[in-house]
VMD Tcl script that draws the C-alpha trace (Angstrom):
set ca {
  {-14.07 8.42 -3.05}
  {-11.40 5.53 -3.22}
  {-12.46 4.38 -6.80}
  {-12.24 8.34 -8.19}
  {-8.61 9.17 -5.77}
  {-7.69 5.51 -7.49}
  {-9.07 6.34 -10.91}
  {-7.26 10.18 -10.78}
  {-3.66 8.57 -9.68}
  {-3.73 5.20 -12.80}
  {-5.05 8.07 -15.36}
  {-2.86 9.07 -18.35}
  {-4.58 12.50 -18.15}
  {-3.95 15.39 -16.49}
  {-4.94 16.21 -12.88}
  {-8.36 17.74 -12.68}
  {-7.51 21.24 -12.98}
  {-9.85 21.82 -9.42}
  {-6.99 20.71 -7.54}
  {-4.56 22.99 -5.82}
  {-1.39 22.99 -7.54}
  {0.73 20.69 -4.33}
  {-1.79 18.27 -4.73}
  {-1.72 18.10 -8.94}
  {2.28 17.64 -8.12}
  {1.51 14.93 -5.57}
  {-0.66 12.95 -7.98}
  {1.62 12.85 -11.01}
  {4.83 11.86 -7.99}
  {2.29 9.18 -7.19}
  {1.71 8.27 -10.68}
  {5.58 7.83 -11.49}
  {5.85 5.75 -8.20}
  {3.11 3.69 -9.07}
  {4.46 2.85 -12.24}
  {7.33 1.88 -11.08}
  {6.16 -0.09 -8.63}
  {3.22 -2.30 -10.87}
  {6.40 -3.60 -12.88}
  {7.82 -5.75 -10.49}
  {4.18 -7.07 -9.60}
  {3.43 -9.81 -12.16}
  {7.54 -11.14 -10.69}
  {6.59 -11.33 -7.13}
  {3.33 -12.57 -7.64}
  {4.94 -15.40 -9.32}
  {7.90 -15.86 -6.62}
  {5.31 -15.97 -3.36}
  {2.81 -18.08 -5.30}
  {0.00 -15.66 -5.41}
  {-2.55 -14.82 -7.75}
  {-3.72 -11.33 -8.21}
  {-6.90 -12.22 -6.44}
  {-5.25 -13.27 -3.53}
  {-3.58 -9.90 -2.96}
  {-6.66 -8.26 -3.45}
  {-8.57 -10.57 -1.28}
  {-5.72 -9.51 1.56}
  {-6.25 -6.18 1.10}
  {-9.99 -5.74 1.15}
  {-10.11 -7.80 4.38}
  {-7.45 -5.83 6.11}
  {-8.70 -4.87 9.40}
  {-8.44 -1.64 10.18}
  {-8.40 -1.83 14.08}
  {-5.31 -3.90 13.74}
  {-3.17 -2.23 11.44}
  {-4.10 0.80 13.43}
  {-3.05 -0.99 16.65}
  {0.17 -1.69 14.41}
  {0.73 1.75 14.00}
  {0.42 2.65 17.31}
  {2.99 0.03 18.42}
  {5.37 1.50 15.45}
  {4.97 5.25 17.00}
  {6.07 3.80 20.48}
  {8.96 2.17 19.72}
  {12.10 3.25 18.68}
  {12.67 1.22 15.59}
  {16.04 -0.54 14.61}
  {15.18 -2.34 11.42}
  {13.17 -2.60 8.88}
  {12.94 -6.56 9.74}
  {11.41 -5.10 13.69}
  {8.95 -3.02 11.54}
  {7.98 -6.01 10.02}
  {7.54 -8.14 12.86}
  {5.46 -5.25 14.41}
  {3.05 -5.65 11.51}
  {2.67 -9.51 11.33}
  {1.87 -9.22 15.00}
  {-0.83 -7.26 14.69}
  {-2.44 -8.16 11.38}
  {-3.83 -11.17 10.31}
  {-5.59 -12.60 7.43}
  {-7.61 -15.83 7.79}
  {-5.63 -18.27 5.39}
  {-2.74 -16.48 4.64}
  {0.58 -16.50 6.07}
  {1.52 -12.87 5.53}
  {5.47 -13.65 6.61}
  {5.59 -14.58 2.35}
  {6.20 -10.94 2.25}
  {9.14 -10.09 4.30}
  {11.57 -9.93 1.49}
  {9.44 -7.84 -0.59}
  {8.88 -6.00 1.85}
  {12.88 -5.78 3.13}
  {13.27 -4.77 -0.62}
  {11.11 -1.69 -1.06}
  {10.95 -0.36 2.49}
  {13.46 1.62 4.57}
  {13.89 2.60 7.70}
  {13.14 6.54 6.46}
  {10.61 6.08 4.37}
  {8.96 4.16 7.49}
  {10.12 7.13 9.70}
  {8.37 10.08 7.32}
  {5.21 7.98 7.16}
  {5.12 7.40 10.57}
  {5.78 11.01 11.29}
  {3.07 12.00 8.95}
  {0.57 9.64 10.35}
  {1.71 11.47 13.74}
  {1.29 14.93 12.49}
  {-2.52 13.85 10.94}
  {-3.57 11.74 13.71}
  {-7.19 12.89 13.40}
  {-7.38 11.47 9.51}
  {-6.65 7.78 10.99}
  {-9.95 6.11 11.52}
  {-10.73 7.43 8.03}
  {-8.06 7.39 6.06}
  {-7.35 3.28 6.68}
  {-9.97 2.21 4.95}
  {-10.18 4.75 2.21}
  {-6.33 3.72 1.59}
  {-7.07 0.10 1.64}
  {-9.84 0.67 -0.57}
  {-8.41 2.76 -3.16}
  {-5.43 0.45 -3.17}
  {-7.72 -2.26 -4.18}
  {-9.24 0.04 -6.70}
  {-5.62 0.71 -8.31}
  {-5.43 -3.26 -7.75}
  {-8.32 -3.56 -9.93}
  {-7.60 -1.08 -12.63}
  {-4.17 -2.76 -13.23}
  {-5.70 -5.98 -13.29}
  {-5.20 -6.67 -17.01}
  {-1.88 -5.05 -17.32}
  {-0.43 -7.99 -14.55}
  {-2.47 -10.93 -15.83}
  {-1.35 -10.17 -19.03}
  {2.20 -10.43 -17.61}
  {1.53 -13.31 -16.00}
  {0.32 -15.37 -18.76}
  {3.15 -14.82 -20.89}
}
mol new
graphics top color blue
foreach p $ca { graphics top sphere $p radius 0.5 }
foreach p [lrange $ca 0 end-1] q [lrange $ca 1 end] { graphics top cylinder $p $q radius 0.2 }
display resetview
């Protein structure tokens, strides 16, 4: 499922017409924000000194106990930065040779307190989805890792 939900959002074509009309619209939002999000990519790759591998590697071992455990902790609390959501997260997840603090700024950049809010909100709302939908949206960001591969490395070697 992850490779195909991963395949559907990177794809130039249309939204299989089977899909209910809020999810096509979902997809191609998805799409844009994807775009625009791969282009800064090869940049920070380059600034933290990590390959592409490496941020797949992080994501494919995420563990899905703790970021859950993460969550949790971010539903409890009444949050008053984006740098407290952060701290939240590193305190919970951990990836054997990596020190996942490299990411703060990047993470300061993209993420704000509302977006973190509405996701949290939705997790809230979905709670049942959870335990599955961790490790289907680890994997299928791997999967959009992967099918972007070339399209950063390329960038990188320039």
């Amino acid at each position: 499922m992850p490779k195909m939900v991963a395949t559907t959002i990177i794809s130039d074509e249309p939204p299989p017409s089977i899909l209910p009309e809020k999810v096509k619209k979902t997809i191609v939002k998805a799409r844009v924000e994807l775009d625009k999000q791969m282009e800064d990519v090869p940049v920070k790759l380059e600034q933290l000194g990590l390959t592409f591998n490496d941020v797949i590697y992080i994501v494919e071992v995420a563990d899905a106990d703790q970021i859950e455990a993460a969550i949790e902790e971010l539903q409890s609390t009444e949050l008053k930065s984006v740098d407290e959501v952060f701290d939240i997260g590193l305190k919970h997840v951990k990836v054997d040779g990596y020190d996942l603090s490299i990411f703060r700024e990047v993470f300061k950049e993209k993420a704000t307190l509302d977006k973190i809010r509405k996701g949290l909100h939705k997790i809230r709302d979905n709670e049942l989805m959870i335990d599955i939908s961790i490790p289907v949206t680890c994997e299928t960001v791997k999967q959009i890792l992967i099918e972007r591969r070339d399209k950063v490395e390329a960038h990188l070697s320039k």
